[in-house]
N, C-alpha and C positions, 0 to 999 in steps of 0.2 A: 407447157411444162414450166415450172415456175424452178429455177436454177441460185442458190447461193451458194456462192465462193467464199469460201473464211481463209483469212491469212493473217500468222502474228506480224510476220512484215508486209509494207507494200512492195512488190516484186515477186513477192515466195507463191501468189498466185497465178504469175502470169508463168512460172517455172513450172510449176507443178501441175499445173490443169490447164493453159493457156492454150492446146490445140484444142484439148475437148472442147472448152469454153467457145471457141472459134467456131466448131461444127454445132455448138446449142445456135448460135448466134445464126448461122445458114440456115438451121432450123425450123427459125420462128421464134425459139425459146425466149422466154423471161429472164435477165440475167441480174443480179446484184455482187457485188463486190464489198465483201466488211474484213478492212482491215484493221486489227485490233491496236498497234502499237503506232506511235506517230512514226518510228522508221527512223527519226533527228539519231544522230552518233558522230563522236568520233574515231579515227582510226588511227592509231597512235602510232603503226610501221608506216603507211602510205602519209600521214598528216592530211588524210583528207576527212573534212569535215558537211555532213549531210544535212542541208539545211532542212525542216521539216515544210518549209514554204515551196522551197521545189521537189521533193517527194509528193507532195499533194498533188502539185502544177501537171505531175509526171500520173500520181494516179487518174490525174482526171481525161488525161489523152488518152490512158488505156483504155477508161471507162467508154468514150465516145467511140473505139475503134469495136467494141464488143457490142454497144451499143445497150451499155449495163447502166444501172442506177451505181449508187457508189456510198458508202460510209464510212469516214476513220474516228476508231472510239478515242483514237489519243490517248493512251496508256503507257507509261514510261518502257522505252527499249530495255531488254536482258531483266525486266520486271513485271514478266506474267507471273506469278506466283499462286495463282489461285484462289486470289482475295475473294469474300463475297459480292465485292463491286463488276470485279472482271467478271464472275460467276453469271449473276443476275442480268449482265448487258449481254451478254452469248444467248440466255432463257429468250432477253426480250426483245432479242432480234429476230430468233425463228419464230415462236407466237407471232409475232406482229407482220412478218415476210410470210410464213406459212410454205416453206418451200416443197416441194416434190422428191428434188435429189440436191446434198449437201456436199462439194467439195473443200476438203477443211486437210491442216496438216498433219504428219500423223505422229501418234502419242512414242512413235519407237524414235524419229525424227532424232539426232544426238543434240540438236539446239535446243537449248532448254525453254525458247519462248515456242518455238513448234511443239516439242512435245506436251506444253503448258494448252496449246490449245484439244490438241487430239484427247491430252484427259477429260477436259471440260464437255468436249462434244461427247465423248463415252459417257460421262455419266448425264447427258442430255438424248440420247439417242434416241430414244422414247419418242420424241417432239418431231420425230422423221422417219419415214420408211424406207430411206434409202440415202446410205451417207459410206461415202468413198474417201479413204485416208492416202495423200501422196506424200510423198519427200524432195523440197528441194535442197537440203545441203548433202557436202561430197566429204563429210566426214565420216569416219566410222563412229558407230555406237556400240551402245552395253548393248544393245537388240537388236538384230538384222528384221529389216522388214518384209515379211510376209505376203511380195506382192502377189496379189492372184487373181487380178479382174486388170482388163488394158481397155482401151479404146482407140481404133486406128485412126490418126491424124495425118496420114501420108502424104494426102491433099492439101493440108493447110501448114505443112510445118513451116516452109518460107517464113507466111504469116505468121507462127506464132514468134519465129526469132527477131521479126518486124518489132512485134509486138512488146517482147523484151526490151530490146534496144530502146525502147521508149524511155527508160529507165535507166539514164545515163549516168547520176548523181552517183548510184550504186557500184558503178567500176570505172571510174575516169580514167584517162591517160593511158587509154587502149586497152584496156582491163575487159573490157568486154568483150572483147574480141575470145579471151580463154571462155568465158561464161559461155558462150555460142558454142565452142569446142564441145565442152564438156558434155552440153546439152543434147547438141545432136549424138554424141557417142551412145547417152544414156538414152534417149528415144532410140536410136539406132537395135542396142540391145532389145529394148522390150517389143522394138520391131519385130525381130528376129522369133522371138518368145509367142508373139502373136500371130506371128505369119504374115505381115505386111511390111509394109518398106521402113515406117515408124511409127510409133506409138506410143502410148501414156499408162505407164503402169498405175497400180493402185491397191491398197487393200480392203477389201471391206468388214466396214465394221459393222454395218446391217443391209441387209436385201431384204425388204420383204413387199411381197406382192399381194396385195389387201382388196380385195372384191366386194364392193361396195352395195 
């Protein structure tokens, strides 16, 4: 199975699907990683500043720990907007990947660069027969999201908070330490949801089962 992860940040993958990702990875599975936005910012309460040299340095250890290919299109941060350029590189990533199953952010997402990709993938959905929408921020939206499809991770959650942590740039000066919290609560729940110890909710935006 041929596996791509879409993420407007780097980190919002390993958040969002990073257990799944981990059991494609035991698998066998094919895995890519495309994340759209170079992720560079600053934070103007903490003064912390996220170089885009080590957000890469960071996705590329993710990449090796998945044992994933990897592309960042470099797209200004808080400036998905739906140009024809961001448009056309989402088209010619899956042509050219040909993926099986698309894990990407979802359009209800209250960030406005996640939900900048979940539109893009809707009106692309055509190009896949199976594409799963998650959320990694903890704020509220206009849209509560619709999860309805999980996948048990229970086995690998250790590793996907490993995994996380790889991505240090993102919450310095112990900051990460809430991120893990939060995480496991929210695996914890869809645990629950799912009947296992934890898991990874999702919505989908198409399933379809095509006999060839």
């Amino acid at each position: 199975m041929r596996v791509l992860a879409i993420g407007a940040h780097a980190d919002d993958i390993e958040m969002g699907c990073g257990g799944s990702l981990i059991n494609h990875r035991n698998d066998g599975d094919e895995i890519k990683l495309l994340v759209f936005t170079s992720s560079a910012y600053f934070d103007p309460i903490t003064k912390n500043y996220r170089e885009y040299g080590t957000i890469y340095d960071e996705l590329v250890e993710a990449s090796k720990v998945l044992n994933a290919s990897h592309m960042c299109c470099g797209f200004e941060i808080h400036n998905l907007i739906l140009t024809d350029s961001q448009i056309r590189r989402l088209q010619t990533e899956i042509l050219d990947y040909k993926p099986d199953l698309i894990y990407c952010n979802s359009v209800n997402d209250s960030h406005p660069d996640h939900s900048a990709i979940g539109k893009m993938m809707r009106r692309y959905s055509r190009l896949c027969n199976k594409i799963l929408m998650y959320k990694c921020s903890w704020y509220i939206g206009d849209e509560p999201i619709g999860i309805n499809y999980y996948n048990d991770i229970s086995s690998v959650f250790e590793d996907k908070t490993k995994l996380i942590q790889l991505y240090d740039s993102a919450a310095p000066n112990g900051g990460m330490k809430s991120w893990i919290e939060c995480i496991e609560l929210v695996n914890k729940y869809y645990g629950i949801m799912a009947g296992c110890m934890y898991a990874e909710g999702f919505e989908v935006l198409k399933w379809a089962n095509i006999h060839m």
